[in-house]
C-alpha positions in Angstrom: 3.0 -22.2 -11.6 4.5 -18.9 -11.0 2.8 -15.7 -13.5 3.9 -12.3 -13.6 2.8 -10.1 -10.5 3.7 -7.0 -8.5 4.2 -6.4 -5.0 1.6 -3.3 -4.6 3.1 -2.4 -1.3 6.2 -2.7 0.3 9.0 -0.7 2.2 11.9 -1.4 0.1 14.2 2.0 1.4 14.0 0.0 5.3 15.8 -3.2 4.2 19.6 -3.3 4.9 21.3 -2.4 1.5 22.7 -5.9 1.3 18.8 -7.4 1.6 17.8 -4.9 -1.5 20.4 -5.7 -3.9 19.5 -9.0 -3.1 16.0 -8.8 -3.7 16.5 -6.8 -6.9 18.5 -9.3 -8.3 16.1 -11.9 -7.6 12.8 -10.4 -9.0 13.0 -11.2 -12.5 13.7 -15.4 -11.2 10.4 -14.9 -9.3 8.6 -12.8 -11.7 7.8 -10.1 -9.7 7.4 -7.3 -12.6 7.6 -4.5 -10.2 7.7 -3.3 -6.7 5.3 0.0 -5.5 7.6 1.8 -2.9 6.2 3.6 -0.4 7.6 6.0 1.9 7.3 6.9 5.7 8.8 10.5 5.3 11.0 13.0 3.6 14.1 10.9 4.2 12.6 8.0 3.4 11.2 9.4 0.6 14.8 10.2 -1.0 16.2 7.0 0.2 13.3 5.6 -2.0 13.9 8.1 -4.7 17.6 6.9 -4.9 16.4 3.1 -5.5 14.0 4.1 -8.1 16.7 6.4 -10.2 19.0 2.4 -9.6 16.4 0.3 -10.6 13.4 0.6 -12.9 11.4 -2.3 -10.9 10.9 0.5 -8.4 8.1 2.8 -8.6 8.5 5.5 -5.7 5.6 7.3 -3.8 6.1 9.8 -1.2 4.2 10.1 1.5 3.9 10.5 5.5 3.2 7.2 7.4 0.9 8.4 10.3 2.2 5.9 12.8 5.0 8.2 14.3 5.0 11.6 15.9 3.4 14.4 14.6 5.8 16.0 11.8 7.0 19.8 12.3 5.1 22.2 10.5 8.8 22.7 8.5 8.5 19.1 8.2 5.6 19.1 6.2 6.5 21.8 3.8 9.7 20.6 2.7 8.2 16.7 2.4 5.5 18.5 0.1 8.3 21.0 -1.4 9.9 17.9 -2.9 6.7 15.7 -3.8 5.8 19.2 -6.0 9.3 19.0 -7.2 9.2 15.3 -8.0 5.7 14.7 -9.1 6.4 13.6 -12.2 8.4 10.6 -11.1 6.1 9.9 -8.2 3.5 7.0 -9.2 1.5 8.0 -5.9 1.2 9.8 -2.9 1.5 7.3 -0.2 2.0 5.9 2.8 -0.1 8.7 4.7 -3.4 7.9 6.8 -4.9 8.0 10.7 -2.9 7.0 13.1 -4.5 4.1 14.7 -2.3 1.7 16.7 -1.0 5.0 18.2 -4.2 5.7 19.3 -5.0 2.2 20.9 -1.3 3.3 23.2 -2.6 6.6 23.7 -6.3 7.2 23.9 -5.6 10.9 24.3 -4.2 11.0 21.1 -5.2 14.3 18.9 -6.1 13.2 16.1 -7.5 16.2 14.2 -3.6 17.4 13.4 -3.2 14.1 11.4 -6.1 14.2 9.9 -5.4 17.9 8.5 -1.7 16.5 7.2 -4.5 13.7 5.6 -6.5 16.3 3.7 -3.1 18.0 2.5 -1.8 14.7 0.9 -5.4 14.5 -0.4 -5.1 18.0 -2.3 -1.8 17.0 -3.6 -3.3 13.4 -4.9 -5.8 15.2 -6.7 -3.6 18.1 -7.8 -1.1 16.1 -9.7 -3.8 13.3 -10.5 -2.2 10.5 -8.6 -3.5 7.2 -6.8 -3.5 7.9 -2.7 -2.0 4.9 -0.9 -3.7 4.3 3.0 -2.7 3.5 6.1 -6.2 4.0 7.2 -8.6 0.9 9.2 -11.1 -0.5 11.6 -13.1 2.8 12.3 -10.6 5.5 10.3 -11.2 3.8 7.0 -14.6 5.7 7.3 -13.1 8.8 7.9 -10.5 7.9 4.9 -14.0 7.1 2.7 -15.3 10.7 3.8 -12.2 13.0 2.8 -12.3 10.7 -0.2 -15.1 11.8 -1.0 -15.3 15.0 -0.1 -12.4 15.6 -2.7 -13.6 13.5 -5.4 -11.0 11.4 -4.8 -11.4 8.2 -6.5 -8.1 6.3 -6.9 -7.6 5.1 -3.7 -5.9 1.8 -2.1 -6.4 0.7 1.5 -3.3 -1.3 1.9 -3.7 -4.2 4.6 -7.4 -3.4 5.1 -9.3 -4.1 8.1 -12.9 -2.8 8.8 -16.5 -3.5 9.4 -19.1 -4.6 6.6 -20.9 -1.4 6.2 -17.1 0.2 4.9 -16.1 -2.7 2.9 -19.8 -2.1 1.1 -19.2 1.7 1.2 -16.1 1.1 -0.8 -17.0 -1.4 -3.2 -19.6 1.2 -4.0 -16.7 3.7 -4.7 -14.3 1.2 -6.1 -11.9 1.7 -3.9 -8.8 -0.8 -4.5 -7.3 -3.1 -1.2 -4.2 -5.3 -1.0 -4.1 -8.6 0.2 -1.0 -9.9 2.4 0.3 -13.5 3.7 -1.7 -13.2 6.6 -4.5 -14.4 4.6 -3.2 -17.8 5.8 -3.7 -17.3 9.8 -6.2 -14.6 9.5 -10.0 -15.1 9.7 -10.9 -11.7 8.8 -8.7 -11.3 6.0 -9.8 -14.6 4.5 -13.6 -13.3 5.0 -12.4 -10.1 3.2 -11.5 -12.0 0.1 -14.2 -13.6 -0.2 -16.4 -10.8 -0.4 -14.3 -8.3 -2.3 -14.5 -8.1 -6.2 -11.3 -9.3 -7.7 -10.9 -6.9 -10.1 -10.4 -4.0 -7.3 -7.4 -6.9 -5.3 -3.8 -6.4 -5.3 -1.2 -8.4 -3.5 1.3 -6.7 -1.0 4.0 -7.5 1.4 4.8 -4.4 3.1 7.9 -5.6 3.6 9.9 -6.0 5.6 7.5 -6.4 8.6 7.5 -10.0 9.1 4.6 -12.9 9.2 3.5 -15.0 11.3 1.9 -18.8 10.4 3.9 -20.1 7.8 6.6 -17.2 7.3 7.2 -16.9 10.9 10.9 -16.2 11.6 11.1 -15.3 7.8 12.3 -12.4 6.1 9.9 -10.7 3.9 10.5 -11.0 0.5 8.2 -9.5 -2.5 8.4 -13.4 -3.6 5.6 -14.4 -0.9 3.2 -12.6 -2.8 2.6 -15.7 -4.9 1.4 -17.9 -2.0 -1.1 -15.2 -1.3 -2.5 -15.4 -5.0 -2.6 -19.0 -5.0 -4.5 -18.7 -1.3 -6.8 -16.2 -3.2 -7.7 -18.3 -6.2 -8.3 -21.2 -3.5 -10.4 -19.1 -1.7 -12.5 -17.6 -4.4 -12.5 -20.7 -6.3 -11.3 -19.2 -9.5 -8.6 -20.4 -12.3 -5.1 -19.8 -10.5 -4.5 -18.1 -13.7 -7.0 -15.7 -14.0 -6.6 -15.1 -10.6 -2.6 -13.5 -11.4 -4.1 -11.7 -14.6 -6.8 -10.4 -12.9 -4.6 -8.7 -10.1 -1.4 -8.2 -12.3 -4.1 -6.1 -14.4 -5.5 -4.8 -11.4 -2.4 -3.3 -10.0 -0.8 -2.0 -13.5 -4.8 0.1 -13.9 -4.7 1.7 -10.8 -0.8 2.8 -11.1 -0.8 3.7 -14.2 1.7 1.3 -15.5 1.7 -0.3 -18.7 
């Protein structure tokens, strides 16, 4: 049984154009009602905006993925020039976030200048009154939970969570959202995650098109593995596979805004 569902989280502007006309076409078979499209910077973001304006599936955010080198200052103010220009059409600001596997190869890292560029996306979230997408785990989702905070920020998802108890508690408490991926089948701590977390604050993601190990190894990513991770979910919850799909589906279209 396949029900309608959305991919909360994927990277749709970094597959070959050949691979997204593909996957376009082959959303409505799969019942995949719409994909969330994050970006990792200003091109990205108007490579995204381009597949949004083509297909109506797409709903684009614009954002600075903190994984990479620090942007310019210039940088910055023309990525924010044309998310203030664009705002209306944006469904979120996102990906931005701490920069932590950079950190782990670079202990030295600085990581005050990225979380400044944090606070800025932050400002803009709650400006235009838009959801905040995170690249933010292990020990930065607490910092993410404080700047939250701090602006009153309240529609936030950690995509691909990872963290210790005390966080998951701290945002259950502030109902932050988090999106499960297929490594719920050969991850322990994901599997402990879903156990724990309320469904009603769960999406699905792929963030395609980084590839899986376990059962999708050598595998292209593809929005239409979202459905194993529901049915994983409803196994590991122990709930109706169907109320399992309306629960997220409903989950995902609340926190974006769709209807």
């Amino acid at each position: 049984m396949k029900l309608p569902i959305i991919d909360s989280h994927i990277h749709i502007d970094q597959y070959t154009p050949q691979k997204q006309v593909e996957i376009m076409e082959e959303l409505p078979f799969y019942k995949i009602e719409a994909l969330i499209a994050v970006s990792n910077h200003l091109s990205s973001a108007k490579r995204v905006q381009q597949l949004a304006q083509h297909y109506n599936t797409i709903k684009p955010a614009y954002g600075f993925h903190p994984e990479q080198p620090l942007p310019t200052e210039v940088d910055v103010i023309h990525l924010l020039d044309f998310i203030d220009r664009y705002h209306n059409e944006m469904i979120a600001i996102g990906e931005v976030g701490l920069p932590y596997y950079k950190k782990q190869k670079n202990p030295n890292l600085r990581v005050e200048p990225y979380i400044d560029i944090l606070k800025t996306f932050m400002k803009r979230a709650k400006l235009y009154k838009k959801p905040i997408v995170l690249h933010a785990i292990y020990e930065d989702s607490s910092v993410a939970c404080d700047l939250l905070e701090k602006f009153s920020i309240t529609y936030a998802h950690f995509h691909w969570f990872k963290g210790n108890k005390q966080t998951v508690e701290r945002m259950i408490a502030n109902e932050y959202y988090i999106s499960i991926t297929p490594d719920i089948f050969y991850k322990e701590r994901t599997r402990e995650l879903v156990k724990i977390y309320p469904l009603h604050l769960m999406m699905v993601e792929t963030d395609g098109p980084w590839q899986f190990e376990g059962p999708f190894k050598r595998t292209q990513t593809h929005p239409k593995m979202i459905h194993h991770t529901i049915f994983e979910i409803a196994r590991i919850k122990r709930w109706p596979l169907f109320e399992v799909y309306d629960t997220i589906l409903q989950a995902t279209k609340n926190f974006y805004q769709l209807p």
